[in-house]
C-alpha positions as a Markdown table, in Angstrom:
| # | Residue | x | y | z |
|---|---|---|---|---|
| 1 | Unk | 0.0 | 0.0 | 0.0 |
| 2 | Unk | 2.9 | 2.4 | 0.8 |
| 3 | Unk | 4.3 | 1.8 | -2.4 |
| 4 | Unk | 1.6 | 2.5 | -4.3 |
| 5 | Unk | 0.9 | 6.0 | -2.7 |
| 6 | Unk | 4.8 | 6.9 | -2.8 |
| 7 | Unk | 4.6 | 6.0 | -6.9 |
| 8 | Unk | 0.9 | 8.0 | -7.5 |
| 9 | Unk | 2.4 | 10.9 | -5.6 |
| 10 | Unk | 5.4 | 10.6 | -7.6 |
| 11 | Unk | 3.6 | 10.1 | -11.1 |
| 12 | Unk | 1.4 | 12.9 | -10.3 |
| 13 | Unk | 4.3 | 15.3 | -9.1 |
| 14 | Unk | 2.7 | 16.0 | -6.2 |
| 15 | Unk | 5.2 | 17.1 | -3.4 |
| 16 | Unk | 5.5 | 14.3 | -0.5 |
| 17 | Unk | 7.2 | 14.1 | 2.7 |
| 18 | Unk | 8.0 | 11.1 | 4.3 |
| 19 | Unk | 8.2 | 11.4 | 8.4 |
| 20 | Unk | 10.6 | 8.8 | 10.1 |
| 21 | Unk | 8.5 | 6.1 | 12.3 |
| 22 | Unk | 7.4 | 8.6 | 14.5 |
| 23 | Unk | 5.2 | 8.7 | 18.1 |
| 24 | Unk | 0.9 | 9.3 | 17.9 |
| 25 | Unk | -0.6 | 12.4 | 18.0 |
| 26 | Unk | -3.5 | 11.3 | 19.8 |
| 27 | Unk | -3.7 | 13.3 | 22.8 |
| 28 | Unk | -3.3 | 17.6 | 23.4 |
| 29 | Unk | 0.6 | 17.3 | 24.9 |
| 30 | Unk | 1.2 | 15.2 | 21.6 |
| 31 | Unk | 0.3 | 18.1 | 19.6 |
| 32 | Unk | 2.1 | 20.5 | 22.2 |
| 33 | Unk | 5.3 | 17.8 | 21.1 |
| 34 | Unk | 4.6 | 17.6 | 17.4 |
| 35 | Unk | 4.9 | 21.8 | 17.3 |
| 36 | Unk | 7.4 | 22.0 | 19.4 |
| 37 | Unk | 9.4 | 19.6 | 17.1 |
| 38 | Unk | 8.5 | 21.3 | 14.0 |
| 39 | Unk | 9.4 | 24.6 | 15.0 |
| 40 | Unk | 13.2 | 23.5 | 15.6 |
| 41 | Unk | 13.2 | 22.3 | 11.2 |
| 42 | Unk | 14.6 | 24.9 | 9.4 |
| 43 | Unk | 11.8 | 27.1 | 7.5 |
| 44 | Unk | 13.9 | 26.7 | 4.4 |
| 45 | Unk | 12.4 | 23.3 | 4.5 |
| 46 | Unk | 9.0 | 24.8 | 3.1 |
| 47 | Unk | 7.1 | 21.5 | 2.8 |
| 48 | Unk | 6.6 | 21.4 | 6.7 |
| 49 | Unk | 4.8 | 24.9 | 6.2 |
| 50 | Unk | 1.3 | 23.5 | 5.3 |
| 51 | Unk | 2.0 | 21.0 | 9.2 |
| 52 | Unk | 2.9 | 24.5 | 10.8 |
| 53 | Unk | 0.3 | 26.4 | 10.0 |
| 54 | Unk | -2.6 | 23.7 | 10.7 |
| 55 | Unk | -0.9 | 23.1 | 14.0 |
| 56 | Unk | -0.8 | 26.9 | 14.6 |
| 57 | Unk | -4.3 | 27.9 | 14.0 |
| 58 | Unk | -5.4 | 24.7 | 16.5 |
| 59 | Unk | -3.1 | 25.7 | 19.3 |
| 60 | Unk | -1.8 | 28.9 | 21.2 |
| 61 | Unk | 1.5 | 29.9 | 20.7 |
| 62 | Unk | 4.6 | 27.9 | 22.2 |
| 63 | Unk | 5.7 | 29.6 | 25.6 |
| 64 | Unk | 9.1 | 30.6 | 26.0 |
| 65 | Unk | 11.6 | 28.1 | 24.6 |
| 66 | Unk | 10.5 | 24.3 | 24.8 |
């Protein structure tokens, strides 16, 4: 199944990301981690943006250095 969606996106030219194995974002601190973690990639790593913003608009900002 992977394979399959890795070879659409990639016919289609769509731009992917592929996240290492990686914890659940099931609970409200596991969001809290998740942006935390994402505001430490570079943002000349724009495919991350479209994460950023979503995560942004759901929480408050992060509090003085996590």
């Amino acid at each position: 199944m992977w394979e399959q969606t890795v070879a659409r996106l990639r016919q289609s030219g769509q731009p992917f990301a592929a996240l290492p194995a990686w914890y659940d974002v099931d609970e409200l601190q596991d969001l809290i981690r998740l942006r935390d973690e994402l505001d430490q990639i570079p943002e000349s790593e724009p495919v991350w943006e479209p994460l950023r913003e979503a995560i942004r608009r759901a929480l408050p900002p992060a509090h003085g250095g996590s």
